[in-house]
Legacy VTK file of the C-alpha trace (Angstrom):
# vtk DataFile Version 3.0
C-alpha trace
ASCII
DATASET POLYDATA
POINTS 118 float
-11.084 17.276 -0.431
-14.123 18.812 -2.718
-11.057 20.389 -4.576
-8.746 18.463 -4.943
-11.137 15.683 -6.262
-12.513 18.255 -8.821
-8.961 18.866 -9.936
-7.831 15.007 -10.076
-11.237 14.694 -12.213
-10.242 17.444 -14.653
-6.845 15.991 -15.259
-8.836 12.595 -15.753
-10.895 14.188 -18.525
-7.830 14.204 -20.595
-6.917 10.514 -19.886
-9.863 9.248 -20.987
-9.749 10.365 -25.059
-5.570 9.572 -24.745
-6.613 5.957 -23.744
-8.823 5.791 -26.512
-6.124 7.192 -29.088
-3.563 4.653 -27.577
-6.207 1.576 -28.793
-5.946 3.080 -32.352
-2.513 4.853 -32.308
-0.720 2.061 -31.548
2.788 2.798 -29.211
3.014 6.255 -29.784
-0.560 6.259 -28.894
0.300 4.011 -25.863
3.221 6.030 -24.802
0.844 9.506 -24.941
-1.751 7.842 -22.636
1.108 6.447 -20.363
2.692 9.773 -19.796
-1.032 11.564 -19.386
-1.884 8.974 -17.035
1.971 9.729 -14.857
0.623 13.160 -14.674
-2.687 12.105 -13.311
-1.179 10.059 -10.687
1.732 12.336 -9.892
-1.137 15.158 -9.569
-2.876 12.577 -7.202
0.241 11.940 -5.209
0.685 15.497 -4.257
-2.746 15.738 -3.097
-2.480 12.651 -1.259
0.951 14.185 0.230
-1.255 17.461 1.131
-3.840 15.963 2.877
-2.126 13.104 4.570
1.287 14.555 5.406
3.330 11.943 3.128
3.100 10.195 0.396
1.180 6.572 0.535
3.176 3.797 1.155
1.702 1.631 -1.581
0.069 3.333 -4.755
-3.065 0.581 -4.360
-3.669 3.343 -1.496
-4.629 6.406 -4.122
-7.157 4.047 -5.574
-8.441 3.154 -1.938
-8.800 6.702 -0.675
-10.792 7.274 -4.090
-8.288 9.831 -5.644
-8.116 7.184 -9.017
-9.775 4.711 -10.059
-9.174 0.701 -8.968
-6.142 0.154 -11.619
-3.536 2.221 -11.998
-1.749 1.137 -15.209
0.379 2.272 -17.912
-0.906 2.576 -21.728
0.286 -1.206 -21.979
-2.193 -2.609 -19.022
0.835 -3.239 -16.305
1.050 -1.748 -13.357
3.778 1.407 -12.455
6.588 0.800 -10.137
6.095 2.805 -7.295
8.697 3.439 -4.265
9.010 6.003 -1.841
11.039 7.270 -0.910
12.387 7.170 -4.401
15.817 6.837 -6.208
18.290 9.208 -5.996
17.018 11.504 -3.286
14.039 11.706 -4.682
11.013 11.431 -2.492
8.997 9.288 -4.636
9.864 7.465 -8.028
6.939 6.715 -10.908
7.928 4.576 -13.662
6.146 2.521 -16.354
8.504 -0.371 -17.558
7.276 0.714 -21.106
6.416 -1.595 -24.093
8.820 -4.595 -23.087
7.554 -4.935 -19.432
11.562 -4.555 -18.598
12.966 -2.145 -15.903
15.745 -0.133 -16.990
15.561 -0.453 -20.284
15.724 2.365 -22.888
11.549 2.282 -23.359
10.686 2.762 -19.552
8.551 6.217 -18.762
8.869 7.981 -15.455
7.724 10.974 -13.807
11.297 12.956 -14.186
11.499 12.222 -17.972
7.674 13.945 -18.759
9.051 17.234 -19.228
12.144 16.093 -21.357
9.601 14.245 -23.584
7.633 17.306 -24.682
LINES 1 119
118 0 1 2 3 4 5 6 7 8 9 10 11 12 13 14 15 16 17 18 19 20 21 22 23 24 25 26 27 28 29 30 31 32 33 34 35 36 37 38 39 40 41 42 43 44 45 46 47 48 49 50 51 52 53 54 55 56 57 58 59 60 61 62 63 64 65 66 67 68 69 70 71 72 73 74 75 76 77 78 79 80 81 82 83 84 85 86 87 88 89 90 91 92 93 94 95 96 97 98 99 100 101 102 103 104 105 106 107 108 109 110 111 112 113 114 115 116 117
């Protein structure tokens, strides 16, 4: 556990100064920290899957084994939809409805567009 909580803590370093940005930046500012934070939490889902066997039923349950912090949010303060197993095969979907608090419109975030988006 020793290092995988040092390596969920460096990966939280970044989030911090991207939340920060996202107060001043505005939405591009708010879509940076959203997709940092996605990283965090897909970096804490793995280690959650590597210690536990599977991935938690509930996302609440990263914040109650103390791999995150109490909220898990996107850059606009509302929670992610989390499911597992996930859509289309997947074994776990991550998604921020984005700006207009919609799902499946053309501002949502998930984990499978963060390396599209760079």
């Amino acid at each position: 556990m020793g290092v995988v909580a040092a390596l969920i803590l460096i990966v939280g370093l970044f989030v911090g100064p991207m939340l920060a940005e996202s107060i001043r930046g505005g939405n591009a500012g708010t879509l940076h920290a959203t997709r940092a934070t996605l990283r965090t939490v897909q970096t804490a889902l793995s280690a959650y899957r590597a210690e536990h066997g599977s991935y938690p039923p509930r996302l609440a349950m990263l914040a109650e084994s103390g791999m995150l912090g109490k909220r898990i949010e996107d850059g606009w303060r509302k929670e992610f939809e989390y499911r597992t197993p996930g859509l289309n095969g997947r074994e776990y979907s991550l998604t921020s409805r984005g700006r207009d608090g919609q799902a499946g419109t053309d501002d949502d975030v998930d984990v499978t567009s963060l390396d599209r988006a760079e």
